[in-house]
DRENDO-1510 file (C-alpha; in Angstrom, 1 decimal, always signed):
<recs>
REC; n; res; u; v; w
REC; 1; UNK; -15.6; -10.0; -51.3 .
REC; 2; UNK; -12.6; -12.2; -52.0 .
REC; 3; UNK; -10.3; -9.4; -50.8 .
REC; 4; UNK; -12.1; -8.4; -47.7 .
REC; 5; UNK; -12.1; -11.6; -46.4 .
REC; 6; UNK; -8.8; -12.2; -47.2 .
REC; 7; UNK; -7.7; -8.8; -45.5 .
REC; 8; UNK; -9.7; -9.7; -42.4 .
REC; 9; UNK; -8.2; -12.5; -42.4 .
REC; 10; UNK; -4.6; -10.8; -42.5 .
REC; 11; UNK; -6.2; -8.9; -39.3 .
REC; 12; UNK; -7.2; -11.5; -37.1 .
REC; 13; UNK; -3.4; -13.0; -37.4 .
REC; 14; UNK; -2.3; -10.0; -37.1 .
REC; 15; UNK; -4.0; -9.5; -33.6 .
REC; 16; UNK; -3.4; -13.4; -32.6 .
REC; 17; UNK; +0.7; -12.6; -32.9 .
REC; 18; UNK; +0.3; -9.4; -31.2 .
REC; 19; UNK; -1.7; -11.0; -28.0 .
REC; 20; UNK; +0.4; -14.1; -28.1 .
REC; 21; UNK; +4.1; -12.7; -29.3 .
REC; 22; UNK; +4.1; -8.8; -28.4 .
REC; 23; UNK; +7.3; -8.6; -25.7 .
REC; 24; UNK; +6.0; -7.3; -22.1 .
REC; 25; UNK; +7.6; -6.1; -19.0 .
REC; 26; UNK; +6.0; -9.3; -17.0 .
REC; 27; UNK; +7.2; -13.0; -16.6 .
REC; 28; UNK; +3.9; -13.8; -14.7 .
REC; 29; UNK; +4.6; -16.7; -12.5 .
REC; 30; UNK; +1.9; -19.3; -12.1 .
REC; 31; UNK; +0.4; -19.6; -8.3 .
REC; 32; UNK; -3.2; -20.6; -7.2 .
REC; 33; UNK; -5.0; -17.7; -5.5 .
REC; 34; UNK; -7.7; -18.6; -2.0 .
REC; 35; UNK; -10.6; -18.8; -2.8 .
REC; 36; UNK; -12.6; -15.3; -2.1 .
REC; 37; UNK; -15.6; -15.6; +0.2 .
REC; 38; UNK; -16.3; -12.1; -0.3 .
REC; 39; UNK; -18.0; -9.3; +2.1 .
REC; 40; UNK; -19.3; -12.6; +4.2 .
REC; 41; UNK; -18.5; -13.3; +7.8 .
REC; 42; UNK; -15.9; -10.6; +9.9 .
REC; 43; UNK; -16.2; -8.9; +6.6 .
REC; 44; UNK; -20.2; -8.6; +5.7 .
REC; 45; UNK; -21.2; -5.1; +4.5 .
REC; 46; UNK; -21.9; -2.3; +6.1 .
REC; 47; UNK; -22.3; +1.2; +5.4 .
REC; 48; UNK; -20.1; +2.9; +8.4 .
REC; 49; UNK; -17.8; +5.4; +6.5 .
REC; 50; UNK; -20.3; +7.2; +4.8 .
REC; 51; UNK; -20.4; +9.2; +7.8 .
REC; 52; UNK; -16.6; +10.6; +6.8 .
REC; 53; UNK; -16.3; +14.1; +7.0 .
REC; 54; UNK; -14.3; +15.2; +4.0 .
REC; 55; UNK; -11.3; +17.8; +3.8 .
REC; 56; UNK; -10.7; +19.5; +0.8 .
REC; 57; UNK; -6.4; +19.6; +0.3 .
REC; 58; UNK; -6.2; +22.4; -2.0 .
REC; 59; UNK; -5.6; +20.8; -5.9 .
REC; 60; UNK; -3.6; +18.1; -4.0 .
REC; 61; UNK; -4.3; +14.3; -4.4 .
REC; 62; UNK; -3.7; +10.6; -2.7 .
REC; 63; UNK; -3.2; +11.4; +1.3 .
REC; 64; UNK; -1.7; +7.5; +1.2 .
REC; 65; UNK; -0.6; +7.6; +5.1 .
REC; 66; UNK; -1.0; +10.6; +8.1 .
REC; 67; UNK; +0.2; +10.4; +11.4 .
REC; 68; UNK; -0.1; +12.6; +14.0 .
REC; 69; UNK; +3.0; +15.0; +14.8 .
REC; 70; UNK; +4.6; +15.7; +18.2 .
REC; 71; UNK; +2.2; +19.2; +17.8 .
REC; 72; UNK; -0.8; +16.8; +17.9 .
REC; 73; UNK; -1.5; +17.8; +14.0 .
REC; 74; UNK; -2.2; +15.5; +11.4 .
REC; 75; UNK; +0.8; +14.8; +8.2 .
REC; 76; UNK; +0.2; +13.5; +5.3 .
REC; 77; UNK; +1.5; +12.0; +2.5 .
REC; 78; UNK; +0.2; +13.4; -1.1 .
REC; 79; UNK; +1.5; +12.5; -4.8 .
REC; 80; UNK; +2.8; +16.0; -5.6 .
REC; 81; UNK; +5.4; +15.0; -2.9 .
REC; 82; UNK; +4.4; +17.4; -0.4 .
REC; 83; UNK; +4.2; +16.9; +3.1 .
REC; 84; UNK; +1.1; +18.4; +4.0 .
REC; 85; UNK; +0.3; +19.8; +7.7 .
REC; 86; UNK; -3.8; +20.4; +8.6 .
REC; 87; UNK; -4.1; +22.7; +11.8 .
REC; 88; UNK; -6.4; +23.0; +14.4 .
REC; 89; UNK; -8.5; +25.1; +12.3 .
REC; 90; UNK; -8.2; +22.6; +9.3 .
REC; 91; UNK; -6.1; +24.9; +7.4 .
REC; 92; UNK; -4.1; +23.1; +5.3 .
REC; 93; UNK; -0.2; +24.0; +4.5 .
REC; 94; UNK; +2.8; +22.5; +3.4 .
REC; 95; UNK; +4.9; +21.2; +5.7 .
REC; 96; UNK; +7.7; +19.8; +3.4 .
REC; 97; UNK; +8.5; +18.5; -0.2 .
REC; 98; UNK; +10.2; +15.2; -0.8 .
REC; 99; UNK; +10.7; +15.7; -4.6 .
REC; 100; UNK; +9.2; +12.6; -5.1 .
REC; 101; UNK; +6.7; +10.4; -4.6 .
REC; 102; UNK; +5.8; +10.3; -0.5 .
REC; 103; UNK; +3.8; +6.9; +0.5 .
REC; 104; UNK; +4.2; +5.7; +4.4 .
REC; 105; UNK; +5.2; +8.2; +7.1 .
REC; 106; UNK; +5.9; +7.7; +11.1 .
REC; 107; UNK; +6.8; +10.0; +13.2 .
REC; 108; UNK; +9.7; +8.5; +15.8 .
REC; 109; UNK; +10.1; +9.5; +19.4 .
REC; 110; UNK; +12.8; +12.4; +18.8 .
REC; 111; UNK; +10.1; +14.1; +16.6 .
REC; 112; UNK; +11.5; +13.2; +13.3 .
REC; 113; UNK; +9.2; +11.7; +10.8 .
REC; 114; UNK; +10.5; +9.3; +8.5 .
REC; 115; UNK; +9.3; +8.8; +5.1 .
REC; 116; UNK; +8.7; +5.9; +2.4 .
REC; 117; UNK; +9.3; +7.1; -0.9 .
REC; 118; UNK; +8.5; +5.4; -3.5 .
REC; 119; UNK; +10.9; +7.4; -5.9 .
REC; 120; UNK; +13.6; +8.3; -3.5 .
REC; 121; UNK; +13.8; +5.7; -0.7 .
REC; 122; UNK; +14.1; +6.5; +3.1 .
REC; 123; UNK; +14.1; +9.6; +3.9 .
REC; 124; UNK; +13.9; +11.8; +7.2 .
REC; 125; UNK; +12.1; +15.4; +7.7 .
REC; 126; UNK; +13.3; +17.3; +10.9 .
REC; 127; UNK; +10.8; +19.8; +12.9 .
REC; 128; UNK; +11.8; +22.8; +9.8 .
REC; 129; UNK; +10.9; +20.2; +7.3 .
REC; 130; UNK; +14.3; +20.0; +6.0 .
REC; 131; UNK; +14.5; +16.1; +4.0 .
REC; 132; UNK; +17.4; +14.2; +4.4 .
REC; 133; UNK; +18.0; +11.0; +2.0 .
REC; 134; UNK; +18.8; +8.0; +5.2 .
REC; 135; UNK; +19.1; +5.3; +2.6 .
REC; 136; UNK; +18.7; +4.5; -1.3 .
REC; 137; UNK; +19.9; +0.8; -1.1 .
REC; 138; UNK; +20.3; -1.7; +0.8 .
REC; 139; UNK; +23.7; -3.6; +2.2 .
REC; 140; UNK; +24.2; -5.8; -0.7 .
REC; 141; UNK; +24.5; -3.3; -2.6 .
REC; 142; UNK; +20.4; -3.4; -4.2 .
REC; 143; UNK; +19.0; +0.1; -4.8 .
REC; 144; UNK; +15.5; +0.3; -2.9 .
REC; 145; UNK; +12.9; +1.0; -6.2 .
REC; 146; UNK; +9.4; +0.9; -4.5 .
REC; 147; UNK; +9.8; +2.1; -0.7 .
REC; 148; UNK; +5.9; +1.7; +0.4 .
REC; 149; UNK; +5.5; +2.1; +4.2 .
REC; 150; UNK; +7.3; +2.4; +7.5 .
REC; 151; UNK; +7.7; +1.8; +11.0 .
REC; 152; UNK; +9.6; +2.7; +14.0 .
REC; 153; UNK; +10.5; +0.4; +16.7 .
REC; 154; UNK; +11.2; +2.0; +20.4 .
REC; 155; UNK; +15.4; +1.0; +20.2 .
REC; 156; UNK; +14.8; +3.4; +17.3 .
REC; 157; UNK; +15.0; +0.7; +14.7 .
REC; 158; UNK; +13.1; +1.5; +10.9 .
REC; 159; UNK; +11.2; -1.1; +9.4 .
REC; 160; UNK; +9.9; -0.2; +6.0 .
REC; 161; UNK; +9.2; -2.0; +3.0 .
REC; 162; UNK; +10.5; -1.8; -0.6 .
REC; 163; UNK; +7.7; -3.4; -2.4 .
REC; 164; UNK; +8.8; -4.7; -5.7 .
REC; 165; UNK; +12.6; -4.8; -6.9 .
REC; 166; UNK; +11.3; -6.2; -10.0 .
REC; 167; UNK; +9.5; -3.1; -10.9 .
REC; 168; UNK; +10.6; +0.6; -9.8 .
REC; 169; UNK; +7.1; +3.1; -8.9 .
REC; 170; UNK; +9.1; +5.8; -11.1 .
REC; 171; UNK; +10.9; +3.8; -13.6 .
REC; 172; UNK; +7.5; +1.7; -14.3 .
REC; 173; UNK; +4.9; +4.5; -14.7 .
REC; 174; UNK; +4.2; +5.4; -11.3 .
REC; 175; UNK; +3.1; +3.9; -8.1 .
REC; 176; UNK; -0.1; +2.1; -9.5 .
REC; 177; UNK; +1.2; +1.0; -13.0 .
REC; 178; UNK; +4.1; -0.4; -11.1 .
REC; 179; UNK; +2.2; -1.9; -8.3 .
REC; 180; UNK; -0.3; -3.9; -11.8 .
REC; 181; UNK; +3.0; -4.9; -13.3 .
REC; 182; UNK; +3.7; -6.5; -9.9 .
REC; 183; UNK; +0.6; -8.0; -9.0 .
REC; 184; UNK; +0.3; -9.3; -12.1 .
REC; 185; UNK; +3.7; -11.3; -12.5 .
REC; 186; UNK; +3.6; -12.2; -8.6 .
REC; 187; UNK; +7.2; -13.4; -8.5 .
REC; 188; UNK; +7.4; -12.9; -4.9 .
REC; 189; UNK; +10.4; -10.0; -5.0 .
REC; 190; UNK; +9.0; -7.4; -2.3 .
REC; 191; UNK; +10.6; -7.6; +1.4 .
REC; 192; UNK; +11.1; -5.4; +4.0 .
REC; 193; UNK; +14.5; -3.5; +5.2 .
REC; 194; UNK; +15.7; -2.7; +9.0 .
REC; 195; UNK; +17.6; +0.5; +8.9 .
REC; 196; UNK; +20.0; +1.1; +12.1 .
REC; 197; UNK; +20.5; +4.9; +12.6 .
REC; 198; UNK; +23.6; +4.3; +14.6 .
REC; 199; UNK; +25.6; +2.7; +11.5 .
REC; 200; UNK; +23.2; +4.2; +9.3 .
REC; 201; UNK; +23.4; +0.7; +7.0 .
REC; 202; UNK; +20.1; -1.1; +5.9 .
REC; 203; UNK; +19.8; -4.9; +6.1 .
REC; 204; UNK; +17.1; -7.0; +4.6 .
REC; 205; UNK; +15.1; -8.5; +7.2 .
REC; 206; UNK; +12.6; -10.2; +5.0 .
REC; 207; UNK; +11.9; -11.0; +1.5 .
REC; 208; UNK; +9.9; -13.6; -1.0 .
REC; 209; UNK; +6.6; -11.4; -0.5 .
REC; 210; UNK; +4.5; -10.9; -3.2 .
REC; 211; UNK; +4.3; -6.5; -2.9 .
REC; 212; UNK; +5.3; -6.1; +0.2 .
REC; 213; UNK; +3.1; -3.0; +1.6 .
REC; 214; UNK; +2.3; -2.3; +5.0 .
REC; 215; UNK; +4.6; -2.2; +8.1 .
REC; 216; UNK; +3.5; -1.8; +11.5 .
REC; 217; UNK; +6.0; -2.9; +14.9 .
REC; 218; UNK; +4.3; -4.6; +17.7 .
REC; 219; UNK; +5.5; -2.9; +20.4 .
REC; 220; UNK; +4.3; -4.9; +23.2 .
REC; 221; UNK; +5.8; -8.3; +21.4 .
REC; 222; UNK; +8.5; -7.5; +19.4 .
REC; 223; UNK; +7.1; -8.4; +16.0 .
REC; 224; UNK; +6.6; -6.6; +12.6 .
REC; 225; UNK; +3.1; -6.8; +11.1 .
REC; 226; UNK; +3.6; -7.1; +7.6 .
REC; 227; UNK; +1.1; -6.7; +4.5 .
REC; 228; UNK; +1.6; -8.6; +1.7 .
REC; 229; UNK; -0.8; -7.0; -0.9 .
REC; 230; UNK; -0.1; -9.4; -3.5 .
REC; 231; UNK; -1.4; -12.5; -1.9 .
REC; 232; UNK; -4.3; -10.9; +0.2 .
REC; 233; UNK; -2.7; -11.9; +4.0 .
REC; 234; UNK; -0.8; -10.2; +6.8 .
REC; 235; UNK; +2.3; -12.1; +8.6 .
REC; 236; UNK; +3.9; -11.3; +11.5 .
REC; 237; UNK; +8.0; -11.3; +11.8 .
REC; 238; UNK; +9.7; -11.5; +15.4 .
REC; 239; UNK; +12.7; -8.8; +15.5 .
REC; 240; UNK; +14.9; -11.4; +16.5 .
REC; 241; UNK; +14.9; -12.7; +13.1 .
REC; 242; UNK; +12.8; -16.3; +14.1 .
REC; 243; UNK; +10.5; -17.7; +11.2 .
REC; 244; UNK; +7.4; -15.8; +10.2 .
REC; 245; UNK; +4.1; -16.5; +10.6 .
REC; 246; UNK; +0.7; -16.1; +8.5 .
REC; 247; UNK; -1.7; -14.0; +10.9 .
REC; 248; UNK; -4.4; -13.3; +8.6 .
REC; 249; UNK; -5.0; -14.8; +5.3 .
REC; 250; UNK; -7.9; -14.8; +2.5 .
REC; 251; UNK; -9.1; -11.3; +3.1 .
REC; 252; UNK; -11.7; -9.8; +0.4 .
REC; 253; UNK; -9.8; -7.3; -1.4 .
REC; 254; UNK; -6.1; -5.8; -1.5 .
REC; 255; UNK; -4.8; -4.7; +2.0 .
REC; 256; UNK; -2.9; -1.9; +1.9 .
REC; 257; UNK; -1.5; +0.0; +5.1 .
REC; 258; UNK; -1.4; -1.3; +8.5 .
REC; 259; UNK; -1.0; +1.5; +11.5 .
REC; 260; UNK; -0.8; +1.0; +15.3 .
REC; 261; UNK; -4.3; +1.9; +16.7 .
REC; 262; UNK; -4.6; +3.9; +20.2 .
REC; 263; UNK; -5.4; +0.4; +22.3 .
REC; 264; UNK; -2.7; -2.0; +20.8 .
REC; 265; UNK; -5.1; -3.4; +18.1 .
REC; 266; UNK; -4.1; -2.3; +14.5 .
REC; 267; UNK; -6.0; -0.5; +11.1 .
REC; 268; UNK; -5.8; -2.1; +7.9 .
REC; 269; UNK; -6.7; -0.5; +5.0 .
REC; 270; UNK; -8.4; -2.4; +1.8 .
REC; 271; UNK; -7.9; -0.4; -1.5 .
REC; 272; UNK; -9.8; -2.5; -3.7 .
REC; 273; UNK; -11.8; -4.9; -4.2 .
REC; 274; UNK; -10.1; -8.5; -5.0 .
REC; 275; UNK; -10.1; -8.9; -9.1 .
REC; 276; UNK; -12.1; -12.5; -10.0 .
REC; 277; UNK; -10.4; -13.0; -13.4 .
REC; 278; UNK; -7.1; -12.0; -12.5 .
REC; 279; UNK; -8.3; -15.0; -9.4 .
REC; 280; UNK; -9.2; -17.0; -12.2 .
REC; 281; UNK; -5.9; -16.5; -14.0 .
REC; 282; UNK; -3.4; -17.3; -11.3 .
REC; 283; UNK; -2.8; -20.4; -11.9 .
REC; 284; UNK; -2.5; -19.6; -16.1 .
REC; 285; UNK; +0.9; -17.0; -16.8 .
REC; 286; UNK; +0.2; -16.8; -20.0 .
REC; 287; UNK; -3.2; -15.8; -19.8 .
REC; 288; UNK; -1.6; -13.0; -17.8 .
REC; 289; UNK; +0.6; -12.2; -20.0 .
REC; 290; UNK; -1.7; -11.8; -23.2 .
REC; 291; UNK; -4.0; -9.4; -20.2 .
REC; 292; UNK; -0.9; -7.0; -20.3 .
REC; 293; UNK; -1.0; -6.4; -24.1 .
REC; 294; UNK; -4.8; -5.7; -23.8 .
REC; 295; UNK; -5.4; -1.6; -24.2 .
REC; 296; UNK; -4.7; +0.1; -20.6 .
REC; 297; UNK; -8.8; +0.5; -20.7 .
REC; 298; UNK; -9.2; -3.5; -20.5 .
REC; 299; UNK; -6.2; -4.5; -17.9 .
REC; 300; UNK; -6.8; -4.6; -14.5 .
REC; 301; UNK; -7.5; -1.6; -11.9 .
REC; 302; UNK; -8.5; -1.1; -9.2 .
REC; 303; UNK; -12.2; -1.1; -8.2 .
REC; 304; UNK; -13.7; +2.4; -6.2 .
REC; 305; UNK; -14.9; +1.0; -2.5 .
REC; 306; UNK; -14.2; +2.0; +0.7 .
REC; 307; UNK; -12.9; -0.3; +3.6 .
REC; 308; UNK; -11.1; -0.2; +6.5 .
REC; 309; UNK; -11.0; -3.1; +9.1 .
REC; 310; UNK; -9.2; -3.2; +12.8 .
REC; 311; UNK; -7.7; -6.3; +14.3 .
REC; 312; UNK; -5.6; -7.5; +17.1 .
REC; 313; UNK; -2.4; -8.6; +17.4 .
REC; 314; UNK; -2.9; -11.7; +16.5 .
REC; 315; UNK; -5.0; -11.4; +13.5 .
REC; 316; UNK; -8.2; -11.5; +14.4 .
REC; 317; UNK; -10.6; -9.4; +12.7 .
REC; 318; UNK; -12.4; -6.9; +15.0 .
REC; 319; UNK; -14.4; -5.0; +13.1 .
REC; 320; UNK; -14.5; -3.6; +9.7 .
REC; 321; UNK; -15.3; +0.3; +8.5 .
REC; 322; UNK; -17.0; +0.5; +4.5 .
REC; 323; UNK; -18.7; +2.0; +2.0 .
REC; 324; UNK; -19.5; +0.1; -0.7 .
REC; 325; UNK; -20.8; +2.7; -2.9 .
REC; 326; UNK; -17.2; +3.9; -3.3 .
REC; 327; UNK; -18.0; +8.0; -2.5 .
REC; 328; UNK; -14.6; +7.6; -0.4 .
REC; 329; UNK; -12.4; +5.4; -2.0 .
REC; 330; UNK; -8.9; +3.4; -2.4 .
REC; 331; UNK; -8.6; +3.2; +1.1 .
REC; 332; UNK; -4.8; +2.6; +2.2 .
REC; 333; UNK; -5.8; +2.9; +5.8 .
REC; 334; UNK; -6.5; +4.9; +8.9 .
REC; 335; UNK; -4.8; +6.7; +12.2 .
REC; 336; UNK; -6.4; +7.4; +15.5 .
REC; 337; UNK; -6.3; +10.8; +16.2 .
REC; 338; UNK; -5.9; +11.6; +20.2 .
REC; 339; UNK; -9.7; +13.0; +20.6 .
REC; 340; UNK; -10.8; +9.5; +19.4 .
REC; 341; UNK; -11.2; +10.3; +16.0 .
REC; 342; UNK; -9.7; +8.3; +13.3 .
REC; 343; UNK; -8.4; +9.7; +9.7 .
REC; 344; UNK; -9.1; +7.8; +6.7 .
REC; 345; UNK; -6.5; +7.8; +4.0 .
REC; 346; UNK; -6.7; +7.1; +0.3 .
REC; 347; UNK; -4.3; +6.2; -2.5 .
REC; 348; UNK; -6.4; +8.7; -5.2 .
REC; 349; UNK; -8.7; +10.7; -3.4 .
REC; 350; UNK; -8.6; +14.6; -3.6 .
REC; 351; UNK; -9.8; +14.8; -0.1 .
REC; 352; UNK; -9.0; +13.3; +3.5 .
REC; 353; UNK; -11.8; +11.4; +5.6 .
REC; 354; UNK; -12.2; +12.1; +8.8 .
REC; 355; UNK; -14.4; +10.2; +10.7 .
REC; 356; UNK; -16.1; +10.0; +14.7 .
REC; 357; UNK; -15.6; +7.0; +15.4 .
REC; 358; UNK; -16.8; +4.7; +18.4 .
REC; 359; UNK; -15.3; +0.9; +18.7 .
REC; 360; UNK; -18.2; -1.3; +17.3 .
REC; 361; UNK; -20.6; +1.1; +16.1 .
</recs>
């Protein structure tokens, strides 16, 4: 009896150094998360995308962004790092293959469509679906690790955003694992580049965001709509470099993409639900840190319901697209399509929504 105590013993100090001593890849930094009113108010429940439509991509996974190509067919992004094409009959083929891990595409005016990826950086696919690398680092000299979305203004300007350059999607495990690591130590590293295709350099045009995600421009104003995942908000940033502003704040869950909508207003995409203890934690690093030892079972993920929410300009909520019983999930975000129509994207999902959609339904 003596000894089993005594070896328990041995065990619980054993698991008190590991949780409190065991080296991890995150220096969690201590910040004091909004409180989270929920699915109240602009963002009360409803039950609209449960009318999607779903198309099957043939053994592919995660169509994280579309948009619409100068043939008036939908591209998406997928994680085998194919470009995928859906025709008019909703065939689906492969348009091109980025050998890495595609995330945000936009097609600009010349019909080239321009690509985040995570792995590689920012990269361009002509009409043949040849991929040219457009940049890897930026000015200074920093190598781009998490390229997440893009944008493209009408001088011909690209916004997109390198999401963490604390943690790499392929050196840390992938997008998601990388994208946990981030969340979790929210040093504020992510920020968005400007590439100039007429010197072909890339210069940071904003930084200190905690996972810097979504990019949409503002054509009419000359902004840059900017997700910042990691603290649950969107800002806007003039081009002409004047101070950023806070456009909406305190949403419900992790916005993801942001895409210009048909009228001027704008799609957001929520991926997940927010996470209460990691809420809870924010204001205790080392609680987060002794989280990351946990098994991978026990750490955070991300939570399976679908929302989508439109808003203007100016941050104001417009309406909101869900389904909280999850069947469509990890919503990045969504594209208008030009019969009305709006596609639904997903960061896991082995299908595409599609959905009819009327303004306030």
């Amino acid at each position: 009896m003596r000894n089993t105590i005594a070896c328990l013993g041995v065990a619980i100090a054993c698991l008190i150094a590991y949780l409190s001593l065991w080296p991890v890849s995150v220096r969690p930094v201590s910040w004091e998360a909004p409180e989270n009113a929920g699915y109240t108010g602009d963002f009360r429940q409803n039950n609209r995308l449960e009318a999607l439509e779903l198309i099957a991509l043939d053994g592919r996974i995660g169509p994280e962004d579309a948009d619409v190509g100068p043939d008036g067919l939908i591209y998406l992004a997928t994680h085998e790092g194919e470009i995928l094409r859906i025709g008019e009959d909703g065939a689906v083929s492969s348009f091109a293959q980025t050998q890495g891990r595609p995330l945000g595409i936009e097609f600009g005016a010349g019909g080239t469509l321009f690509v985040a990826d995570a792995y590689r950086g920012l990269l361009a696919v002509d009409g043949q679906g040849r991929v040219t690398l457009l940049s890897n680092q930026a000015e200074d000299g920093s190598p781009i690790l998490y390229a997440d979305d893009v944008d493209v203004a009408t001088d011909g300007t690209i916004y997109f955003s390198d999401a963490s350059t604390q943690f790499g999607a392929e050196a840390d495990g992938g997008t998601l694992a990388a994208s946990v690591l981030d969340l979790v130590e929210h040093s504020a590293n992510g920020r968005i580049l400007k590439y100039d295709p007429a010197s072909g350099k890339t210069t940071i045009f904003a930084d200190g965001l905690n996972f810097a995600n979504g990019v949409a421009v503002d054509k009419k104003s000359g902004a840059v709509l900017v997700v910042e995942t990691g603290a649950y908000r969107i800002w806007r940033f003039p081009t002409d470099g004047s101070a950023g502003q806070i456009i909406l704040d305190n949403l419900p869950g992790f916005p993801d993409n942001i895409n210009n909508a048909a009228d001027g207003t704008f799609w957001v995409g929520l991926v997940s639900p927010r996470n209460a203890i990691m809420d809870k934690l924010s204001k205790t690093p080392s609680l987060r840190r002794v989280i990351m030892r946990l098994p991978d079972a026990m750490k955070p993920a991300p939570t399976r319901y679908g929302f989508v929410l439109r808003m203007d300009a100016e941050g104001n909520v417009l309406e909101t697209l869900q389904d909280p019983e999850g069947n469509y999930a990890l919503t990045t975000g969504a594209v208008t399509l030009p019969d009305g129509r709006i596609v639904v994207t997903s960061l896991t999902e082995p299908v595409l929504g599609l959905l009819n959609y009327t303004a306030g339904d």
